[in-house]
C-alpha positions, 0 to 999 in steps of 0.5 A: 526548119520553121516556116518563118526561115524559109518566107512566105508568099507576097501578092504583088499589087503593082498593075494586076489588080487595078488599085494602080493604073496599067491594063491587066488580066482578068482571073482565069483558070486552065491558062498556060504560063512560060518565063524567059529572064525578062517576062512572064507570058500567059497565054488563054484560060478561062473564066466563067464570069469573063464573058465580053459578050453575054449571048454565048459561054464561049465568049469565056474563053480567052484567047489572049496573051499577056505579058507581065514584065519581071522589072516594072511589074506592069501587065501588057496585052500582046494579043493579036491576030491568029490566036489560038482560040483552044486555048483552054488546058493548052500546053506551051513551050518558049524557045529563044523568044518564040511561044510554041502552043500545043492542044487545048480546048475550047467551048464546049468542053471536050468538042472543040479541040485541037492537035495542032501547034502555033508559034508566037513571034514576040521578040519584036520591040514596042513599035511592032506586035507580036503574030502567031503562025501555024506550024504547017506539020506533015502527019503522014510521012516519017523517013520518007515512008508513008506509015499512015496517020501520026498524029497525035489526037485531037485533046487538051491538058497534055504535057510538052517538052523540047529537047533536041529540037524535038517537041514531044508530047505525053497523054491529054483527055480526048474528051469531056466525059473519056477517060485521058490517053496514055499516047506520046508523040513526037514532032522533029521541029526541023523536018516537021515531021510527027511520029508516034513513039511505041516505047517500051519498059513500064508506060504509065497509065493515060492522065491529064493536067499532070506536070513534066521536067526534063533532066539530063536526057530523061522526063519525069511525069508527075502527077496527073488526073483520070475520070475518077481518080488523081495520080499518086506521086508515090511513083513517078514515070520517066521516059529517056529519050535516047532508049525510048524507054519507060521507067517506073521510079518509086520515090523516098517519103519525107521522113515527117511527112510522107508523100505529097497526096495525089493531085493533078492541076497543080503546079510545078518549077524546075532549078537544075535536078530539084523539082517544086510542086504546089497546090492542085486538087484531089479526088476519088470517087469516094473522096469529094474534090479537095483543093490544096495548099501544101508545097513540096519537093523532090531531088531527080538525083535520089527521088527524095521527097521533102515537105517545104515548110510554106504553104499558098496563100490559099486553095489553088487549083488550076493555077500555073507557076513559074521561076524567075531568074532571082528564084522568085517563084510567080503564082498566078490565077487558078480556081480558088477554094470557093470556086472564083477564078483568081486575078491575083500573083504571088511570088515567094522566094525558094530559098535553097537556091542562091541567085547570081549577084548580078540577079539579086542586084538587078531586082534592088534597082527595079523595085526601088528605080519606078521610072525605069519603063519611062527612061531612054535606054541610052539614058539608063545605060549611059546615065545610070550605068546599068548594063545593057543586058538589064537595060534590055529586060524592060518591055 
C-alpha cells in the first residue's frame, strides 16, 4: 500500500495562525487535548517564548483553555476563573460536557505540583462562561475504615482513565530530576473517595508521558519515559479492571518493519479495538534525544503492530492528538525539531475507518457553508434544513 492510497496530512490555516481574523492560541508543549463530536478543547501548556510578563519564567506557563470547533474551525478562549495553574504535563478526561483535569506541574519544574482534580463546566452556551471547581475528594477514608493517606503523589505527566464511574490513575514523575512511579490509583467519582490499588500479576516498571486506551474492561500502557530511558513498545501492560491484575502482553512486529521504537511524549487515538500512535521522542543515555515522525498502529484484539505508510509532517514531540467524529485525526502543538513550540494543527484522514454518512455530509456543509456561526439556529434548521443535532455542534 502507498503512502499516496492512504493521504496525508493537511495544516488547517482558518483562525490558528493568524493569516485570518479570530483569536487563537499561541504554540505550546506538555498541553492536554480532549474532543467531544463538536470541539476540541486544549487545556495549558507551556512555551518558553509565551511569557506575558518578562519578570518571571513562570509566566510561561498557560493557564488556559481553548476551544477549537470542528465546524467553523475558529478558536475560543474559554478561560476563566479557577483554573488549574499545574497545568503543564496534566492529565485530562471529558465526560458528557464536564473536563476532569488530573496532576501536572508548574514552574519550577517538578517543585510545584498537584494531586488534585478540578472539573470544567463548559456546556454552558454563549451567553455564559464556563468555571472550574474543585473536586473535594476525601484521601483518608475507604469502606468507612481509616486506612490512612490514599492519595496518590503529588506528580505530572500521568496516564487517567474513566471507566465505570471511576477515575483511575497510573504512574507520573515525582520530580524533575526522580525517577517516575509505578503507583495506580483510584477515585470512586460518586463517594469521592480515593484508594490506592495493590494489584497483583506483572506491574509494569514506573514511567511518564506514556499514553493509555481502555478496551472491553481492560487499559493498555503504552510507551513511556524514565530518567534515562524510554519504554519499548515490544510489550505492553494491561491492567483489567475487574480482577485488579496486571498483565505483561508481547505484541507481533510488522512483518516489514518491525516494532514502533521506543518513545514517550507521543500521541495516541483510539477507534473501537484499533489503537494509532504518532511521533514523540527517543532517548538512551548512550543514544541523544531523537524526535520522531513515524505512525503506527495496533489491533487490541491479536497485538498486531503495522506500520501506517504516512508520516507527520515534521519532528513532533510533546504534542497531543485527537479524533474526530469523521475520522480526522487533529494534531496540535508540540516541541518541533528545532526546539520551537508549535502553533500549528494538522489533520489527516485514518483511512481504515469509514465515518457515518450523516458525518461525511456534515463535514461537506461546514467547509463550504462560512456563515454558518453568523446564522440563527432557527434560520439553519428551518431554512437550510440542517438537523438539529449539527445545528447544535456550532459553538
Amino acid at each position: 500500500m502507498s503512502a499516496r492510497r492512504v493521504g496525508r496530512f493537511k495544516e488547517l490555516t482558518y483562525g490558528c495562525d493568524g493569516t485570518k481574523t479570530g483569536v487563537y492560541p499561541i504554540g505550546r508543549s506538555g498541553h492536554s487535548m480532549v474532543a467531544d463530536d463538536a470541539n476540541i478543547y486544549v487545556f495549558g501548556g507551556y512555551n518558553p517564548r509565551g511569557c506575558i510578563r518578562e519578570d518571571t519564567e513562570s509566566a510561561c506557563v498557560l493557564v488556559e483553555l481553548w476551544k477549537f470547533n470542528f465546524a467553523t474551525w475558529k478558536w475560543t478562549n474559554l478561560t476563566s476563573p479557577g483554573v488549574p495553574d499545574t497545568c503543564a504535563s496534566s492529565c485530562m478526561v471529558m465526560r458528557g460536557k464536564r473536563l476532569f483535569v488530573y496532576g501536572g506541574t508548574g514552574f519550577p519544574f517538578g517543585e510545584m505540583m498537584s494531586n488534585t482534580v478540578k472539573v470544567c463546566e463548559c456546556s454552558l452556551g454563549s451567553r455564559r462562561r464556563s468555571y472550574w471547581y474543585l473536586l473535594e475528594t476525601n484521601p483518608n477514608v475507604y469502606n468507612c475504615l481509616d486506612l490512612g493517606d490514599n492519595m496518590p503523589p503529588r506528580a505530572y505527566g500521568q496516564s487517567l482513565i474513566f471507566h465505570e464511574d471511576c477515575l483511575y490513575t497510573f504512574g507520573g514523575a515525582v520530580g524533575f530530576y526522580d525517577e517516575a512511579v509505578n503507583d495506580l490509583h483510584r477515585l470512586n467519582c460518586r463517594t469521592l473517595i480515593w484508594e490506592k490499588l495493590s494489584p497483583a500479576g506483572d506491574v509494569p516498571p514506573g514511567r511518564y508521558k506514556q499514553e493509555v486506551a481502555l478496551y472491553r474492561g481492560r487499559f493498555f500502557v503504552f510507551g513511556g519515559g524514565r530518567l534515562h530511558l524510554t519504554e519499548e513498545l515490544k510489550s505492553i501492560f494491561a491492567y483489567e479492571v475487574a480482577a485488579n491484575r496486571w498483565e505483561e502482553i508481547r505484541t507481533a512486529r510488522d512483518p516489514l518493519h518491525g516494532y514502533p521504537a521506543a518513545r514517550c511524549s507521543f500521541g495516541l487515538v483510539q477507534i473501537g479495538g484499533w489503537v494509532y500512535i504518532c511521533g514523540g521522542r527517543f532517548y538512551l543515555d548512550s543514544v541523544p534525544h531523537v524526535g520522531l515522525t513515524d505512525i503506527w498502529k495496533i489491533s487490541l484484539e491479536s497485538f498486531q503492530w503495522c506500520r501506517v505508510p504516512v508520516v507527520l509532517p515534521e519532528k513532533l514531540y510533546f504534542h497531543r492528538v485527537v479524533v474526530s467524529p469523521s475520522y480526522h485525526l487533529y494534531v496540535y502543538g508540540g516541541v518541533t525539531d528545532g526546539g520551537v513550540r508549535s502553533s500549528r494543527m494538522f489533520r489527516w484522514r485514518i483511512p481504515y475507518h469509514v465515518p457515518k454518512l450523516m458525518e461525511l455530509s456534515w463535514e461537506t456543509v461546514s467547509r463550504h457553508f462560512w456563515a454558518l456561526d453568523t446564522l440563527p439556529k432557527e434560520t439553519l434548521e428551518m431554512t437550510y434544513g440542517i438537523p438539529r443535532q449539527f445545528v447544535d455542534r456550532i459553538t
